[in-house]
C-alpha positions in Angstrom: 2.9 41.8 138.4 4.2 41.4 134.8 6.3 39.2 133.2 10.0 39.4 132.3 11.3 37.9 129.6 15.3 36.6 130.0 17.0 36.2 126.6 20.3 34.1 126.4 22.1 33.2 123.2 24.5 30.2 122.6 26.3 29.8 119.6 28.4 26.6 118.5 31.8 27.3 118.6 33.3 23.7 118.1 31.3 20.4 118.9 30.0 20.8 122.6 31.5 24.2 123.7 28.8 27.0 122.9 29.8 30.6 123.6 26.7 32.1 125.8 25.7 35.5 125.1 23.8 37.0 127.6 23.7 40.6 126.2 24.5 44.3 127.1 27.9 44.7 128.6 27.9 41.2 130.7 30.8 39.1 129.5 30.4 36.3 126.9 31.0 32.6 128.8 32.1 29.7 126.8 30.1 26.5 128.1 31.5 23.2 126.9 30.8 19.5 128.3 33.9 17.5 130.1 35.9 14.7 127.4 35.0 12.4 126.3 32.0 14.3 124.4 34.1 17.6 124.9 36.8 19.3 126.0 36.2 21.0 129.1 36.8 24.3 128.5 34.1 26.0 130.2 31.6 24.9 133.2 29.2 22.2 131.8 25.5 22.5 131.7 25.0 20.6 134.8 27.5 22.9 136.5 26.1 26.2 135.2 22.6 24.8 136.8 24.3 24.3 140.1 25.7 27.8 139.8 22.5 29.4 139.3 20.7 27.5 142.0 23.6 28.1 144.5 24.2 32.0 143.3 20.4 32.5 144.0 20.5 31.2 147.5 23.3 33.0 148.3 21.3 36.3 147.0 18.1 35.4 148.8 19.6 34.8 152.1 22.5 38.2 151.6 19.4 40.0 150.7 17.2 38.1 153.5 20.1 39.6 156.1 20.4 42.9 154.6 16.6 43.8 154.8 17.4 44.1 158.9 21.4 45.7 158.2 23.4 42.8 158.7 26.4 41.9 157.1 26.8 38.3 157.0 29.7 38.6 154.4 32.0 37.2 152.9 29.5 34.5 152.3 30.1 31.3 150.4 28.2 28.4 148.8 29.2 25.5 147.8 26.7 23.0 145.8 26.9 19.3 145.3 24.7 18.0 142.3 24.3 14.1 141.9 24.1 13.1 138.4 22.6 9.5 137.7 20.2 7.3 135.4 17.1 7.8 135.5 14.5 4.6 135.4 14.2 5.2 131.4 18.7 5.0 131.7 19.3 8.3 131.0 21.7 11.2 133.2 19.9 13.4 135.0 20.0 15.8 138.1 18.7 12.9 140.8 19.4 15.8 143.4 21.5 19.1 145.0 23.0 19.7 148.6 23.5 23.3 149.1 25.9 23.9 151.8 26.1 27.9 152.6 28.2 29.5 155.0 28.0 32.3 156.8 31.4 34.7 157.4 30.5 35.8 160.9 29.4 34.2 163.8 25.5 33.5 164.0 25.2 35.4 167.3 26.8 38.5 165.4 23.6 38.5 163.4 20.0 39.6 164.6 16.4 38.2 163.2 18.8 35.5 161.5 16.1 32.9 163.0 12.7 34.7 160.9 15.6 35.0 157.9 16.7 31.5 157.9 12.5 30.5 157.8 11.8 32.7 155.0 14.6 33.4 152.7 14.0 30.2 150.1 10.7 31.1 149.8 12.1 34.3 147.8 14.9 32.4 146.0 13.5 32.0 141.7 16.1 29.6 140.8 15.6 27.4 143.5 11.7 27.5 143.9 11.9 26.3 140.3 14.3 24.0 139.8 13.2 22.5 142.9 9.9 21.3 141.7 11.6 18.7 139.4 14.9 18.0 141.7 15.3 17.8 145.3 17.4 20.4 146.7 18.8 19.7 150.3 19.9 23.3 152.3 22.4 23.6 154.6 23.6 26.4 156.7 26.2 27.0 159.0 28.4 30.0 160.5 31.8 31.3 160.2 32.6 28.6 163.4 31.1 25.9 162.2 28.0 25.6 164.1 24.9 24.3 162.0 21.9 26.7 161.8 20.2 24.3 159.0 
């Protein structure tokens, strides 16, 4: 299996907010840290991390679901990232909750048992952000009822 290479390119726009440049026809995204350091004009770092961790469990487990046609949409994920000092005093990431729901009932759905086992195995982000900061998961259906 080769290698892919993922370019991204930020470019200061004023102090803290960086305009990120992903390339080809995807839409520029202005990044910027919340006041006092900036002004909150675009999703912060830790927040774009959270995005990508909780946009890659959410494709994992739609894919996951899809392999055996179901259709667990509309889907949502919502991510809860607790910043705090490290030993050494500095923020960091201590840990993520990942809470995703499903948009139909869990008996609507078949294999979702071998799905729920396997799909964060498959899931990039996660697998590697996860080896530096916990990541709790967290599943439940359209009524409510906890799978995970």
């Amino acid at each position: 299996m080769s290698d892919t290479l993922v370019q991204v390119s930020l470019v200061q726009q004023h102090d803290y907010r960086f305009e990120i440049q992903f390339g080809g026809a995807i839409p520029v995204l202005t990044g910027d840290e919340p006041a006092p350091l900036g002004t909150g004009l675009g999703p912060s770092p830790v927040q774009l991390l959270s995005a990508a961790v909780g946009n890659c469990l959410s494709d994992s487990l739609l894919f996951a679901l899809r392999k055996f046609k179901q259709a667990p949409e509309p889907m949502r994920c919502d991510i809860t990232s607790q910043v705090g000092r490290n030993p050494e005093g500095r923020l960091r990431v201590l840990a993520m909750t990942a809470q995703l729901t499903l948009g139909v009932p869990a008996a609507s759905l078949q294999h979702l048992d071998r799905v729920l086992e396997q799909f964060e195995a498959f899931c990039t982000v996660t697998q590697s952000v996860g080896q530096g900061i916990p990541i709790t998961i967290e599943i439940s259906d359209s009524a409510g009822q906890r799978l995970k």
